[in-house]
Structures are given as structure tokens and as C-alpha cells.
C-alpha positions in Angstrom: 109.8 -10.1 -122.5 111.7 -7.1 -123.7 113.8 -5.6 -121.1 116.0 -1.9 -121.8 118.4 -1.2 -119.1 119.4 2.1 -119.2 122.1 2.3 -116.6 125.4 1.9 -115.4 125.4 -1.7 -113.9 123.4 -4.9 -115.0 120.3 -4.8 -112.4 121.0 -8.2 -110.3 117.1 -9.4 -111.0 118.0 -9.8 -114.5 122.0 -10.0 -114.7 121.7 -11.8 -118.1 120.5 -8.6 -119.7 123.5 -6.2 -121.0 123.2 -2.6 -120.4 122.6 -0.2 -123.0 126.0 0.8 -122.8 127.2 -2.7 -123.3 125.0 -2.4 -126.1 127.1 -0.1 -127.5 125.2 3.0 -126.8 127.5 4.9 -124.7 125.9 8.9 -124.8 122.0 8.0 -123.4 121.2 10.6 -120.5 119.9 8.7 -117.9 116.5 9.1 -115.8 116.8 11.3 -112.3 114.3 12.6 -110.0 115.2 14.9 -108.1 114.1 16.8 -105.0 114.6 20.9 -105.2 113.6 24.0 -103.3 114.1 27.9 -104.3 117.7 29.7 -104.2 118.1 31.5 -101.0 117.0 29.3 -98.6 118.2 29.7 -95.0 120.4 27.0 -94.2 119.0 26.1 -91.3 115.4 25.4 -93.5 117.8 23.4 -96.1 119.3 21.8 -93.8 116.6 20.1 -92.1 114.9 19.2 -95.6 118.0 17.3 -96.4 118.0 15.4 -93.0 114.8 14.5 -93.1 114.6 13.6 -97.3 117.8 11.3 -96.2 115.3 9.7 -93.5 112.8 9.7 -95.1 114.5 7.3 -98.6 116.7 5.0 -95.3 112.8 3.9 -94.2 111.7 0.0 -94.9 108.8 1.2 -97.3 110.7 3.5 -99.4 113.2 1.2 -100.4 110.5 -1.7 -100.5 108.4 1.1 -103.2 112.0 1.1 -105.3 112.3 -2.4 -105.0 108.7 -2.6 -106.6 109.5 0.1 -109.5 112.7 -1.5 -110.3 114.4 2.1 -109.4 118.1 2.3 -108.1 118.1 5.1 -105.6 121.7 7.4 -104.7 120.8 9.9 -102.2 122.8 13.1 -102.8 122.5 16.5 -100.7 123.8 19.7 -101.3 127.0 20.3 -102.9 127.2 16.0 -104.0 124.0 16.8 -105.9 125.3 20.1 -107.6 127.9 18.3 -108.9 126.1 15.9 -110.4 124.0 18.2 -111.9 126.3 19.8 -113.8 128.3 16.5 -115.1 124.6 15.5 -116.3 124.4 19.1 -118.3 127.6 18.3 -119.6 126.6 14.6 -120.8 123.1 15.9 -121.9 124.4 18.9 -124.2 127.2 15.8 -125.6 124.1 13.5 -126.5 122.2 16.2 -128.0 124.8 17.5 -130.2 125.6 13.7 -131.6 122.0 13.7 -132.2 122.1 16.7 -134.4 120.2 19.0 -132.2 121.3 22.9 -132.8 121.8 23.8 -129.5 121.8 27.8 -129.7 117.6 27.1 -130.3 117.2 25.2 -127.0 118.6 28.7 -125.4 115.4 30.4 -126.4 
């Protein structure tokens, strides 16, 4: 079996298989789903999305559905998640212009 782990940390089902990273390819972007409603929502509306997204991935099944799919799972709301978002954009425009991709055309 040929196994590609494309994250920060050996997963612990397979700990004798290196990272990517340890691999020696340092600038991969890594995979993210994430969860996003429209700009100018009231913040009691946003609020209670969060809460209950939060609930929602703490619940038996959810993390037995990861568990399945092999998927690490970091919950972050609000202003944790902007952050991240824009280290990603960062790390993404990095990888993209050791690849050799002009970025200027992505703009369009």
C-alpha cells in the first residue's frame, strides 16, 4: 500500500510513515474545509452558527465519520479562523510562485 501524508504530524495509525515534509517537501498547501456564511451577518445569527458548528463536530458520530475518513479535525471560529486564512494565502501564493506560476494571471 502506498500511503501520502500530507500534514504536519505522522497520523498515529500509521506512525512508520514520514510526512511529506519529512520527505523533504516543505511548501505543499494543505487540504481545509471550511464552513462560511456571507459578510454582514448579525452577530447574534453568527454567533449561534458557531456554537452550534462547535456542537455539532464535539458529537460521538462526527468524530467516529473523521475517524472513518482518516481526517484530522481543528475547530476554529471567528477571528482564530481569519487568521488562519490568511497564513494559508500567504503559504499558497509561496508554493505557487516556487512552482513557477505568474501570479498577476491568477488576479484575473
Amino acid at each position: 500500500m502506498l500511503i501520502v501524508v500530507n500534514q504536519e504530524e505522522r497520523n498515529p495509525d500509521f506512525a512508520d510513515v514520514p510526512t511529506l515534509k519529512e520527505l523533504g517537501c516543505n511548501d505543499l498547501p494543505g487540504l481545509s474545509l471550511i464552513v462560511v456564511a456571507p459578510k454582514g451577518l448579525s452577530e447574534s445569527v453568527r454567533k449561534k452558527l458557531e456554537d452550534s458548528l462547535k456542537k455539532a463536530s464535539e458529537q460521538a458520530s462526527f468524530q467516529k465519520v473523521l475517524k472513518f475518513l482518516d481526517m484530522k479535525y481543528i475547530y476554529r471560529g471567528g477571528k482564530e479562523l481569519e487568521t488562519y486564512l490568511q497564513s494559508e494565502m500567504e503559504s499558497n501564493r509561496s508554493f505557487l510562485k516556487t512552482m513557477g506560476v505568474d501570479l498577476k494571471e491568477l488576479k484575473n
